[in-house]
N, C-alpha and C positions, 0 to 999 in steps of 0.2 A: 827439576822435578819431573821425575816421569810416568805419563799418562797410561795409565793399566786400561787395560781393555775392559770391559765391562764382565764381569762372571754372571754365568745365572746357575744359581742355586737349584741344585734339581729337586724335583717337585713330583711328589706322586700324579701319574697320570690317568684320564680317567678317560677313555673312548669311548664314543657313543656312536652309535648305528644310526647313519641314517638310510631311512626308509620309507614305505609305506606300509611300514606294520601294524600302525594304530592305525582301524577302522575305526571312518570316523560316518555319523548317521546325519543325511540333513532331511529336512520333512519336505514336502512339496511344496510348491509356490499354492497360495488356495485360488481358488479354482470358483467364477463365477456361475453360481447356478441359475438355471435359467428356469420362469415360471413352470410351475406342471399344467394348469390349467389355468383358464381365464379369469376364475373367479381371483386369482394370487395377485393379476396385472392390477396396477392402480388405476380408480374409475375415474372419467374425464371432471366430477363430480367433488374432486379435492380440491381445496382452495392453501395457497399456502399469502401466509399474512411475515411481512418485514417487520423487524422490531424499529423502535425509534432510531437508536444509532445506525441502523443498516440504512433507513430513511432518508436520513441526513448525511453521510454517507452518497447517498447515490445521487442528491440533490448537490451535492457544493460539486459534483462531476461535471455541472451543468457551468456555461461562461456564466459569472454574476453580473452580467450588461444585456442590454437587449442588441444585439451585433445589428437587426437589421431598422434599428431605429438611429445607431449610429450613422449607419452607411445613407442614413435619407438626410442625417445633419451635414456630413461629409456634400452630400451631394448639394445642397441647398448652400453650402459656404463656397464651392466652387462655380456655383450658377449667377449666386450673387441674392441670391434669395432669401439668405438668412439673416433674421430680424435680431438684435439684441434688446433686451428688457435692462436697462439699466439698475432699476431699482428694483427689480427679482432680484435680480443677484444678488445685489446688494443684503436685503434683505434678508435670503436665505444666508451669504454669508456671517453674517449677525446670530439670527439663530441659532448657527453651527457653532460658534464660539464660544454662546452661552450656554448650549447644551454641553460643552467641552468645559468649560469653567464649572459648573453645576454637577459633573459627574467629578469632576478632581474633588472638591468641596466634601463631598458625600462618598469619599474611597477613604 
């Protein structure tokens, strides 16, 4: 069997010019204006208020630990100075678990 070459079928042609014959329009970049007189500036006399979400928001930006209450615990466990409360802990541990048990209960 033998391999024919590929024919291409002629086809009306269609040329196009290129160029820079369509003018094309763009508008300006806008352009900040600047007060005409004093009375246009904002008076130091505005107050601008955050809504809640921006609030909260700017709060959780904050470490959720107090850093330099750590760094006194830090420093009190390396001196030797740091006391343990056995049954604080304890105690708070407890709590914790039934406020954890009491919120599964009530989901």
């Amino acid at each position: 069997m033998a391999v024919k070459p590929y024919e291409f079928q002629s086809i009306a042609r269609t040329t196009m010019k290129i160029d820079n014959s369509y003018k094309t329009t763009s508008t300006p970049p806008p352009t900040r204006q600047q007060p005409k007189s004093p009375a246009e500036t904002p008076s130091s006399t505005e107050a601008v208020s955050l809504s809640t979400l921006a609030g909260t928001l700017q709060a959780s930006e904050k470490p959720p630990v107090n850093l330099a209450k750590i760094q006194e615990i830090k420093d009190a466990i390396a001196q030797g100075r740091f006391k343990i409360n056995p049954e604080a802990i304890a105690g708070r541990l407890l709590d914790s678990a039934r406020d954890l048990v009491n919120s599964q209960r009530n989901a």
